[in-house]
N, C-alpha and C positions, 0 to 999 in steps of 0.2 A: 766660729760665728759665721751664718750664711750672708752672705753678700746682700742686699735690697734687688742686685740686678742678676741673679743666678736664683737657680733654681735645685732643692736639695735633691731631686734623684738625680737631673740633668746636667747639673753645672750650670755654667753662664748663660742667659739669656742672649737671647738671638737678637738683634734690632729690629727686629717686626714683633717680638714679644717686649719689647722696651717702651715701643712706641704704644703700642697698645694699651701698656699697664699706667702710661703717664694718660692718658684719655681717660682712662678710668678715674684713678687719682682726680686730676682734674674736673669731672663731673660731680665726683662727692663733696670736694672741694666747694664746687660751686650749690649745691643743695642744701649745705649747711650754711653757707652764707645767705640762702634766700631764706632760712628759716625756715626747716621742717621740708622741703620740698613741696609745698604747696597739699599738701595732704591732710590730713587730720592735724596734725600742731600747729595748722595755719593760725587760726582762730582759737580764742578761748573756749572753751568745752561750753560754757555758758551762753555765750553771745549770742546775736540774734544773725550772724552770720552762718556760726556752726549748726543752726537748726535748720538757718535753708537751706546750705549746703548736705546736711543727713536727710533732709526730707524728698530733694530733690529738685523742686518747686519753688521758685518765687511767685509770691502771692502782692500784687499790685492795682491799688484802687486809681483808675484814669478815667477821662469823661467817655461816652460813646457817640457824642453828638456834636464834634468838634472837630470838623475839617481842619488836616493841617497840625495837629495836635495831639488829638482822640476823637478817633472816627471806627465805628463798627460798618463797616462794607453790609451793606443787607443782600446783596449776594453772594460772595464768598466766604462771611461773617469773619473776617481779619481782621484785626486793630491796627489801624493806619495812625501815621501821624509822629509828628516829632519827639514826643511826649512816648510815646510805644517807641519810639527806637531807643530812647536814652533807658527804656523799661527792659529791653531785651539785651541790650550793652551791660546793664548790670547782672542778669540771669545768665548771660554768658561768660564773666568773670566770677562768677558765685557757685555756679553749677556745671559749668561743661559747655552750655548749649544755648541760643539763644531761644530755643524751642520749651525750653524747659521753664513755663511760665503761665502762670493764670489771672487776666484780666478779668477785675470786678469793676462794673459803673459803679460809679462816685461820682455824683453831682455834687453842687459846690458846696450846699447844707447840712451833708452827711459826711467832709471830709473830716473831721475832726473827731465826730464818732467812729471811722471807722476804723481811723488809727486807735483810739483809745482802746474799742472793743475788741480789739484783734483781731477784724474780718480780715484785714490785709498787712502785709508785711510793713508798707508805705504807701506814701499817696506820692504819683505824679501827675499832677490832673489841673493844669495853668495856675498853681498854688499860690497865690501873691502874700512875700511874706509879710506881715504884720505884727504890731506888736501885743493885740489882742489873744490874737489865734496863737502866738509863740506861748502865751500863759499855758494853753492845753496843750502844746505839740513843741517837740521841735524838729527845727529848719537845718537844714544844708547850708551853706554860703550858695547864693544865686547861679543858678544853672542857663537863665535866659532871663531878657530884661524885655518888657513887651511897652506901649503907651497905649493909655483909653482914647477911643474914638470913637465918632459915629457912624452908623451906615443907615441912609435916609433912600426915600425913593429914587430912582432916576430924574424924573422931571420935576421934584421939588428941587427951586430954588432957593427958596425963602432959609433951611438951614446951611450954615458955612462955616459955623463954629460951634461951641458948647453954649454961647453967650446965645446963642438965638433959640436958645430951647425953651426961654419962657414963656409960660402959659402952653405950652408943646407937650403931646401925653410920649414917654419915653419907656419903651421895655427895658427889661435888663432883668437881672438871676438874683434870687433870692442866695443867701451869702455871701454874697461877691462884695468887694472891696469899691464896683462900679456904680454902690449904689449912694455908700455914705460922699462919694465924691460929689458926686450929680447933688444930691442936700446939699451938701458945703456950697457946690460953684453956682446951682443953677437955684435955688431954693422956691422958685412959682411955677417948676415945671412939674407935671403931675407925672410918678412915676407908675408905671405898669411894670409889680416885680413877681415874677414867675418861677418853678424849678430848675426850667433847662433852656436856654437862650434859642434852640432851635422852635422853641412854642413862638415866639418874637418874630420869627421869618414870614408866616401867614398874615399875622395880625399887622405885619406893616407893610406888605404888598397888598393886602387888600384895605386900607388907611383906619384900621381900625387905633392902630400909634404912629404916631411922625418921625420915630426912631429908634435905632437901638443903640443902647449903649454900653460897651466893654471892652477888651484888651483886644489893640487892634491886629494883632495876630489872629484872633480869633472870630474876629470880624473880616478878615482875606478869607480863611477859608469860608464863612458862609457866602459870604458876595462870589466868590469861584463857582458854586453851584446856582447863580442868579445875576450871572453878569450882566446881561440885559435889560435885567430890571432895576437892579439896586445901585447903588453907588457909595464908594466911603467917602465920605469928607477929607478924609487925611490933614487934620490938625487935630493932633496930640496933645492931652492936656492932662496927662499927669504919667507917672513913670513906674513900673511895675516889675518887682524883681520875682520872678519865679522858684521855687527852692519844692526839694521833694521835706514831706511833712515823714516821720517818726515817734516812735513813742515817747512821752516827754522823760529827761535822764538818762536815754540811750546816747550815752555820749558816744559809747565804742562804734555805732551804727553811723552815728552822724558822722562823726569822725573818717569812718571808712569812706564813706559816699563821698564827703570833701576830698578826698585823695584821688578817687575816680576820676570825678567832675576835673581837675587840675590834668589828669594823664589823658583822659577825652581831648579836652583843650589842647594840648601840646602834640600829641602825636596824629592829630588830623580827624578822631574818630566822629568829635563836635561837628565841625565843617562838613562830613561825609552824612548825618544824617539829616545836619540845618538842608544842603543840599536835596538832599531824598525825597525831601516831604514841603516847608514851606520855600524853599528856593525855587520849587518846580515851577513856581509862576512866575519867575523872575524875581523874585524878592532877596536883598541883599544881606548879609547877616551885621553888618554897620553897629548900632549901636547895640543890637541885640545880644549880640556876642560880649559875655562875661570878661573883664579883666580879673579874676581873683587870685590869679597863680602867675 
């Protein structure tokens, strides 16, 4: 019988071939406990993992007109924004590369179709979850918690809460979650509901509406490009948890993304984009920052 630590032309192994052949050992060791080594057994042959991973490409519906979130640069045309980095976080655990990824506009009326219709892999695009929209889609566990507010002119003082919006004409996004609020709390205010909240920017610096209203994340990044003019209110009046949308019964999809979202959190990668993008202005991740793991 040949010995494990000798070798049949050479006899005993040397201690530098000893050491060597326990690295190895060790290494496979450790590949079959990660399961498959990360390769093709990763995933079920099925899943919506193993097709982006064969394809190459993740395919991701986000807004382009969302400072802070989802921002198309009209000069470098780049996908800026908090929302594009948790986009490129997952394209780089999926496929190699954070590079390896294709943004589609998704405004907030089409998010539901575009998961359903397969234009895009997922939606990350300030997705507030609901129990409406969960009927068509499903949701992640909360990625980021945002609250609705207003951003009014500068030298208006007459608004200082949601309460003073009556008889007040208010923009805000056709699908958004910012509109049945505004009904519920403010119900004499007249709403002006539009596709994409940046049409909202003109129409209330020039007082054509006395405000806007929506997730005040998304109200920092417009006022960022209009700080001399606009101003937020900063009172909060309702609480918005953000989740990436899926196709509905993808549980293995959701599931994955929930594990993500938990290893983001824990090893710093959350904090490192919160920072990147809406922290740049000083804004703190407080209550934004998910507890779910």
């Amino acid at each position: 019988m040949i010995s494990p630590m000798s070798s049949p032309r050479n006899g005993p192994m040397s201690g530098t071939a000893r050491r060597g052949l326990r690295v190895v050992l060790a290494a496979v060791l450790l590949c079959v406990l990660a399961t498959g080594c990360g390769e093709a057994d990763a995933f079920a042959a099925e899943s919506t993992m193993a097709r982006i991973k064969q394809r190459g490409v993740l395919t991701v519906g986000t807004k382009f007109d969302q400072p802070m979130f989802g921002y198309k640069d009209p000069a470098s045309g780049r996908i800026t924004g908090f929302d594009a980095e948790i986009a490129r976080l997952l394209a780089k655990d999926l496929t190699g590369s954070e590079r390896n990824i294709r943004f589609v506009e998704t405004v907030s009326r089409e998010r539901e179709n575009f998961i359903t219709q397969g234009v895009v892999d997922l939606v990350i695009a300030t997705y507030s979850i609901t129990p409406a929209r969960a009927e068509l889609v499903s949701f992640t566990d909360p990625y980021y918690y945002a609250g609705q507010d207003l951003l009014v002119r500068m030298g208006d003082s007459t608004i200082n809460q949601v309460t003073d919006l009556g008889g007040k004409t208010v923009c805000t996004a056709k699908g958004s979650t910012s509109v049945d609020r505004l009904r519920e709390q403010v119900p004499t205010a007249k709403l002006e509901i539009v596709d994409a909240y940046s049409i909202c920017i003109p129409a209330l610096i020039s007082g054509r509406v006395d405000a806007l209203s929506t997730d005040d994340t998304i109200l920092l990044g417009l006022l960022a490009q209009h700080p001399d003019t606009l101003r937020l209110v900063r009172k909060p009046f309702g609480r918005e948890p953000y989740g990436m949308g899926v196709r509905k019964q993808d549980t293995a999809f959701r599931d994955y993304l929930n594990g993500l979202i938990c290893r983001w959190l824990r090893d710093g990668q959350w904090d490192r984009g919160f920072m990147a993008t809406i922290g740049v202005h000083g804004n703190t991740a407080g209550p934004s920052r998910p507890a779910n793991c």
